[in-house]
Chimera marker file (.cmm) of the C-alpha trace (Angstrom):
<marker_set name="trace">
<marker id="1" x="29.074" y="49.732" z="-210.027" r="1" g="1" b="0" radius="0.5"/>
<marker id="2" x="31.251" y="51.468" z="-207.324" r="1" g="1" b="0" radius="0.5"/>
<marker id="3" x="32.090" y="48.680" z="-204.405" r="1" g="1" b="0" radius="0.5"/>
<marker id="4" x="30.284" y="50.899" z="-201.874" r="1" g="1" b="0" radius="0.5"/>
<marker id="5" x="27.317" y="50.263" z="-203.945" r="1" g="1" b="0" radius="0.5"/>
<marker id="6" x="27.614" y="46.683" z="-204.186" r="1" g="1" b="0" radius="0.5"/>
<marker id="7" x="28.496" y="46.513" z="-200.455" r="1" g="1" b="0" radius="0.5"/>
<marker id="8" x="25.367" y="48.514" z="-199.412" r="1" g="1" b="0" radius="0.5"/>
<marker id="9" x="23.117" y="46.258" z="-201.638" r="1" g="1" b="0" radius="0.5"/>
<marker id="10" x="24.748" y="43.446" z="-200.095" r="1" g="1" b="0" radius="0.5"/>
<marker id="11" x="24.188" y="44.365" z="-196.933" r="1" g="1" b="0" radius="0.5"/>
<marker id="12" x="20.610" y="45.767" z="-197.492" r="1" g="1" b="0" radius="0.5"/>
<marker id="13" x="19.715" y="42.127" z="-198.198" r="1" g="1" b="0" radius="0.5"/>
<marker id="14" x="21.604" y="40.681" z="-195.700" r="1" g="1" b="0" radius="0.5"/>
<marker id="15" x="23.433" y="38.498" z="-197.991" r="1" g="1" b="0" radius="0.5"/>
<marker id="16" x="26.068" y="37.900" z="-195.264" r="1" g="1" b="0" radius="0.5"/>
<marker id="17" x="28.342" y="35.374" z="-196.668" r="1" g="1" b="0" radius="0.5"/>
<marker id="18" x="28.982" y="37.988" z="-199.746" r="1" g="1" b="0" radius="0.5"/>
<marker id="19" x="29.516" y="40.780" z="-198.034" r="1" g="1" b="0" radius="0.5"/>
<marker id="20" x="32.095" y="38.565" z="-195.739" r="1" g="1" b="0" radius="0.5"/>
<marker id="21" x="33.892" y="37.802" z="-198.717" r="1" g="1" b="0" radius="0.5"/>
<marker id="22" x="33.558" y="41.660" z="-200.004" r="1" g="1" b="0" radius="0.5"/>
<marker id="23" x="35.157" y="43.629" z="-196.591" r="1" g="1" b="0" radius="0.5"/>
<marker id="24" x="37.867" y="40.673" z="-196.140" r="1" g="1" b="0" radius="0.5"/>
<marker id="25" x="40.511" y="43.702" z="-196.477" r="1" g="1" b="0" radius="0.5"/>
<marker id="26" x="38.649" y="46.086" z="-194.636" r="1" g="1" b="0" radius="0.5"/>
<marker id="27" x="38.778" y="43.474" z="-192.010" r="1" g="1" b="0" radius="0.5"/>
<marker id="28" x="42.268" y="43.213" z="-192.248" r="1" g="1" b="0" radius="0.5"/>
<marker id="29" x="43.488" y="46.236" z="-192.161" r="1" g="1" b="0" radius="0.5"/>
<marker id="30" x="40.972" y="46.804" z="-188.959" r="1" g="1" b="0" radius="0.5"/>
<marker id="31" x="41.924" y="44.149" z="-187.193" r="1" g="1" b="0" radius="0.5"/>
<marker id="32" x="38.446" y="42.647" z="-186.750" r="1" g="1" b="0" radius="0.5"/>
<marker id="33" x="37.097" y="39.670" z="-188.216" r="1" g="1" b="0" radius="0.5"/>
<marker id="34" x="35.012" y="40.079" z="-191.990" r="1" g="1" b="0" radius="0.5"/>
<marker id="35" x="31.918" y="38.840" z="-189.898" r="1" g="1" b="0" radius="0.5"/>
<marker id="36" x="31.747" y="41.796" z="-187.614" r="1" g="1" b="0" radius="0.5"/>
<marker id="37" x="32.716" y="44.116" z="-190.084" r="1" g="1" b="0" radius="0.5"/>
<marker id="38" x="29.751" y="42.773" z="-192.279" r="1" g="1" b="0" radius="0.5"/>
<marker id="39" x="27.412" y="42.230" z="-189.007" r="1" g="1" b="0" radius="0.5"/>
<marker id="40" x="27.796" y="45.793" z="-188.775" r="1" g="1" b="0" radius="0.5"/>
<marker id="41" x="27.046" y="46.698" z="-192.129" r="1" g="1" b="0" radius="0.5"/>
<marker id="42" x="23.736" y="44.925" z="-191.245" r="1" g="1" b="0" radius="0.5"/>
<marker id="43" x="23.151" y="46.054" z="-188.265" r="1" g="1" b="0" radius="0.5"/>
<marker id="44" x="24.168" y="49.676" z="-189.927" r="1" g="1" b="0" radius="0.5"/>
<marker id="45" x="21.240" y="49.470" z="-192.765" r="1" g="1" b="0" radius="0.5"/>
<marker id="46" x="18.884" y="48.314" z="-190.323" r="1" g="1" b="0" radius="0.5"/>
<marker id="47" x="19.263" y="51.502" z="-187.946" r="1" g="1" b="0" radius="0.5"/>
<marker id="48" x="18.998" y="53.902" z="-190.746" r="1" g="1" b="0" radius="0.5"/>
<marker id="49" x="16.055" y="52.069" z="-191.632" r="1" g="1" b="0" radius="0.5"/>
<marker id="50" x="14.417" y="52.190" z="-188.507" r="1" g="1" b="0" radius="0.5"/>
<marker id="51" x="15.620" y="55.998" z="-187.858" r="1" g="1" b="0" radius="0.5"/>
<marker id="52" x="14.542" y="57.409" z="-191.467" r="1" g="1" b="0" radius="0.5"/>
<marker id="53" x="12.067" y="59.669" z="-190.314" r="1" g="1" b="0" radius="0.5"/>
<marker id="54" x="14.469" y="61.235" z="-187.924" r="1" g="1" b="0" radius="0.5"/>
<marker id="55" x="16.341" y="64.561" z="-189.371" r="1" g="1" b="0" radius="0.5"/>
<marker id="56" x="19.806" y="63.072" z="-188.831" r="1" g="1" b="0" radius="0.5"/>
<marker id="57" x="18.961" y="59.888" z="-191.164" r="1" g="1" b="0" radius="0.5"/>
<marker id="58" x="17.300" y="61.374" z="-193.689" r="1" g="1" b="0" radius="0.5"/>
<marker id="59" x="20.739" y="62.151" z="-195.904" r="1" g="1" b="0" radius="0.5"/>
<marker id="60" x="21.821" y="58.681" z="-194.895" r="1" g="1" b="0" radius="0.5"/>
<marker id="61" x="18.220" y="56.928" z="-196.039" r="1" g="1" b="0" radius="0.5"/>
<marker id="62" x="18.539" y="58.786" z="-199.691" r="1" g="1" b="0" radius="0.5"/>
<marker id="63" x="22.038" y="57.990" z="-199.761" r="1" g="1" b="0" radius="0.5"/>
<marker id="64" x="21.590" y="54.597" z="-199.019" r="1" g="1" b="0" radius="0.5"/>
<marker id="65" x="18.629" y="54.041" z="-201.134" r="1" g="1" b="0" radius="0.5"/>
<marker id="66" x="20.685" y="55.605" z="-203.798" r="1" g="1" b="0" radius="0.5"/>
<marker id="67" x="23.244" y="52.934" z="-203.397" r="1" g="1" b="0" radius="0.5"/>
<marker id="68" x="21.162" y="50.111" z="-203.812" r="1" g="1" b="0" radius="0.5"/>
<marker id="69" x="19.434" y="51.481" z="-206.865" r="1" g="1" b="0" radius="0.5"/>
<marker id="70" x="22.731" y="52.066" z="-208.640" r="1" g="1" b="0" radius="0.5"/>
<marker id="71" x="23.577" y="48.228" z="-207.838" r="1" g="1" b="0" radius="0.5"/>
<marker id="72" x="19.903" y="46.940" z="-208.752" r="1" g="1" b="0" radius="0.5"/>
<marker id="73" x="20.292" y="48.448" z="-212.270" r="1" g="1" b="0" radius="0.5"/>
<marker id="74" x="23.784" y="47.063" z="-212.698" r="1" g="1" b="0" radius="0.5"/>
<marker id="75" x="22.350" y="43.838" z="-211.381" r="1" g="1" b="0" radius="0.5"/>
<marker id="76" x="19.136" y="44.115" z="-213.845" r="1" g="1" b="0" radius="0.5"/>
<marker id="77" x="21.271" y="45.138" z="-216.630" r="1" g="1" b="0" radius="0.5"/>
<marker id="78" x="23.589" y="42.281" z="-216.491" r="1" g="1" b="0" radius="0.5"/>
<marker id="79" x="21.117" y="39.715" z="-216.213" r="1" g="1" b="0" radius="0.5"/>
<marker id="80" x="19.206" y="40.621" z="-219.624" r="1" g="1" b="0" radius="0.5"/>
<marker id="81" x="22.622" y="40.581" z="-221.205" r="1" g="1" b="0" radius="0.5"/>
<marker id="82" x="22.945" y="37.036" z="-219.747" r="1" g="1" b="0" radius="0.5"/>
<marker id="83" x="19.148" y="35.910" z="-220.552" r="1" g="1" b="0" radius="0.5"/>
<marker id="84" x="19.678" y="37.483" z="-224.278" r="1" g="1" b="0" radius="0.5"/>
<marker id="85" x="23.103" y="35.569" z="-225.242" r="1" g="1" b="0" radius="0.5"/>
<link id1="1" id2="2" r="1" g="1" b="0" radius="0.2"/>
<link id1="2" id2="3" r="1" g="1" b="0" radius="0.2"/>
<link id1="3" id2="4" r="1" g="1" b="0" radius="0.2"/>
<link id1="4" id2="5" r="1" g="1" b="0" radius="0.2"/>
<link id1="5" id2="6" r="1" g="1" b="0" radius="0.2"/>
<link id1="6" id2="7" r="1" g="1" b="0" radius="0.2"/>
<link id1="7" id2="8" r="1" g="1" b="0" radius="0.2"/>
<link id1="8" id2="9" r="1" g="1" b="0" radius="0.2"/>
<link id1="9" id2="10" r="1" g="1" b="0" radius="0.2"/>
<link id1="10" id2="11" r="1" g="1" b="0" radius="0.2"/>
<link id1="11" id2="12" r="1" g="1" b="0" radius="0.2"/>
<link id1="12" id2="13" r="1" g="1" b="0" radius="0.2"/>
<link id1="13" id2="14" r="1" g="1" b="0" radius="0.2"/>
<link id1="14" id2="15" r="1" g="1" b="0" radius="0.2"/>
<link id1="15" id2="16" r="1" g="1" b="0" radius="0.2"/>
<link id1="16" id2="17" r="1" g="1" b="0" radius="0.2"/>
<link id1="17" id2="18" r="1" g="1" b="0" radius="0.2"/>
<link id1="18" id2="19" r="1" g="1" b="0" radius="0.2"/>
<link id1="19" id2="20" r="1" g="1" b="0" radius="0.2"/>
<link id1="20" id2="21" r="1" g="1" b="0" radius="0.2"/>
<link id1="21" id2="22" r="1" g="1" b="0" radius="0.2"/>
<link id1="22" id2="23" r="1" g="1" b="0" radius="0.2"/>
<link id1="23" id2="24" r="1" g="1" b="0" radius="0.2"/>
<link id1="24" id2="25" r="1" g="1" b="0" radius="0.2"/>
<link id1="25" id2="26" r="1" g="1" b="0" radius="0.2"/>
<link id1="26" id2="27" r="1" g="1" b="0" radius="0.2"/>
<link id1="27" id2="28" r="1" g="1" b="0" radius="0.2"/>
<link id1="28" id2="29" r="1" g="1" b="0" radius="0.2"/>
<link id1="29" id2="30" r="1" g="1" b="0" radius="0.2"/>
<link id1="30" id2="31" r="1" g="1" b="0" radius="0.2"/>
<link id1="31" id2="32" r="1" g="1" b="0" radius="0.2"/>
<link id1="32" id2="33" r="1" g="1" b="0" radius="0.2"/>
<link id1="33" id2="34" r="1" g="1" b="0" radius="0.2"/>
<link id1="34" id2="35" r="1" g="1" b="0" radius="0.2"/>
<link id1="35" id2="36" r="1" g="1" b="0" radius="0.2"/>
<link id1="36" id2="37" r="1" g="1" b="0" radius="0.2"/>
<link id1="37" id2="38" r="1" g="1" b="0" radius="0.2"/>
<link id1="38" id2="39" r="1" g="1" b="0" radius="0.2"/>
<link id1="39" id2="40" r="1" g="1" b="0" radius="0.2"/>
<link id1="40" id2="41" r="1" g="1" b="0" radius="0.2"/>
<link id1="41" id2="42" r="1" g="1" b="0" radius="0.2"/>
<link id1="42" id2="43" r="1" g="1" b="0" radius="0.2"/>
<link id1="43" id2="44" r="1" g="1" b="0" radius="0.2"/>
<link id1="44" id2="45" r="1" g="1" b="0" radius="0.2"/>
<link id1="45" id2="46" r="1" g="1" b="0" radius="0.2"/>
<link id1="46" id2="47" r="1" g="1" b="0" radius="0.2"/>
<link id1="47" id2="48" r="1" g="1" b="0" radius="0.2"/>
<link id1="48" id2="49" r="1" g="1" b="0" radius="0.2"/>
<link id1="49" id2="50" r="1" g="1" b="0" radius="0.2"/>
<link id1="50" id2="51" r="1" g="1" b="0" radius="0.2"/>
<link id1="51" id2="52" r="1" g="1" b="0" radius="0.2"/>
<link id1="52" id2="53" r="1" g="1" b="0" radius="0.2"/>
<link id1="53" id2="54" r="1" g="1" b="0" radius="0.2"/>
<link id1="54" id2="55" r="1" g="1" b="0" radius="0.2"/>
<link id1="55" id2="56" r="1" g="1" b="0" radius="0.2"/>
<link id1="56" id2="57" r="1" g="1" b="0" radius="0.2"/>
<link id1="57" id2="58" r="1" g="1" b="0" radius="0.2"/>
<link id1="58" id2="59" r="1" g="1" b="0" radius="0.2"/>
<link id1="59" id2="60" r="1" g="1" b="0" radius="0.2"/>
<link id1="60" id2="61" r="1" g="1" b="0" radius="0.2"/>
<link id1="61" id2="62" r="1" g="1" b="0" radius="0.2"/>
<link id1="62" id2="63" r="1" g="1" b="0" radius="0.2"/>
<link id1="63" id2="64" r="1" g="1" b="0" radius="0.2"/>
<link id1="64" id2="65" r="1" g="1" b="0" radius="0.2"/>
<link id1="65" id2="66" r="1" g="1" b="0" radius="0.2"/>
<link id1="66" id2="67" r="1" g="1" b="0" radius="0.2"/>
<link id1="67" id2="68" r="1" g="1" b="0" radius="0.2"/>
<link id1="68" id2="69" r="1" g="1" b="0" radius="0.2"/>
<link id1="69" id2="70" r="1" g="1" b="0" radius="0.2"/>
<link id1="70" id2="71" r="1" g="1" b="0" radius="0.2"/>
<link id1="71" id2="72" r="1" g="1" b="0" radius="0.2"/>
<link id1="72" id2="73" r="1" g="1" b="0" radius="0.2"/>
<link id1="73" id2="74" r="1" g="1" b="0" radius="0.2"/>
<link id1="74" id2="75" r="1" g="1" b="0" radius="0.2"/>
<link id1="75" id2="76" r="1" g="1" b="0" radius="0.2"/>
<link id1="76" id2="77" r="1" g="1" b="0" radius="0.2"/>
<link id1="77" id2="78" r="1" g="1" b="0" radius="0.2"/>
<link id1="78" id2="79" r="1" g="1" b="0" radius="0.2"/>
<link id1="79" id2="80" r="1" g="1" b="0" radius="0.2"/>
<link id1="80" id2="81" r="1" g="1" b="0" radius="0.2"/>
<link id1="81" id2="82" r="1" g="1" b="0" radius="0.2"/>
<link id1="82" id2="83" r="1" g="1" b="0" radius="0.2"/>
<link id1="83" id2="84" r="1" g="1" b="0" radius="0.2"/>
<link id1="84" id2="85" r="1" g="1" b="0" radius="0.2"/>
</marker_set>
């Protein structure tokens, strides 16, 4: 599962402490601290959430939805391997 994936999914279900620990170097390298980076992951979902309908979301809404498909399977997927061991 790409990161971007992982981070959307995290965000998506506002699993904030994760995705603090996830965009640590982003924050770094920004210059701003891993909460507001993450906050605005949130905050980020949330809009194109709200704004789906709109033309200029609509790309962003598939995309996004995409995302957190790709990390649901992953996330499925890795949990029958645990359950069957």
């Amino acid at each position: 599962m790409g990161k971007m994936s992982w981070i959307a999914y995290l965000a998506e279900n506002e699993k904030r402490e994760e995705l603090m620990e996830e965009v640590g170097e982003i924050a770094s390298a920004s210059g701003r601290t891993a909460a507001e980076i993450a906050d605005g992951f949130i905050e980020a979902v949330k809009t194109i959430e709200k704004n789906k309908e709109k033309p200029a979301y609509k790309k962003l809404s598939k995309i996004q939805k995409d995302m957190i498909k790709d990390a649901t399977n992953k996330i499925n997927g890795a949990s029958v391997g645990i359950r069957n061991e």
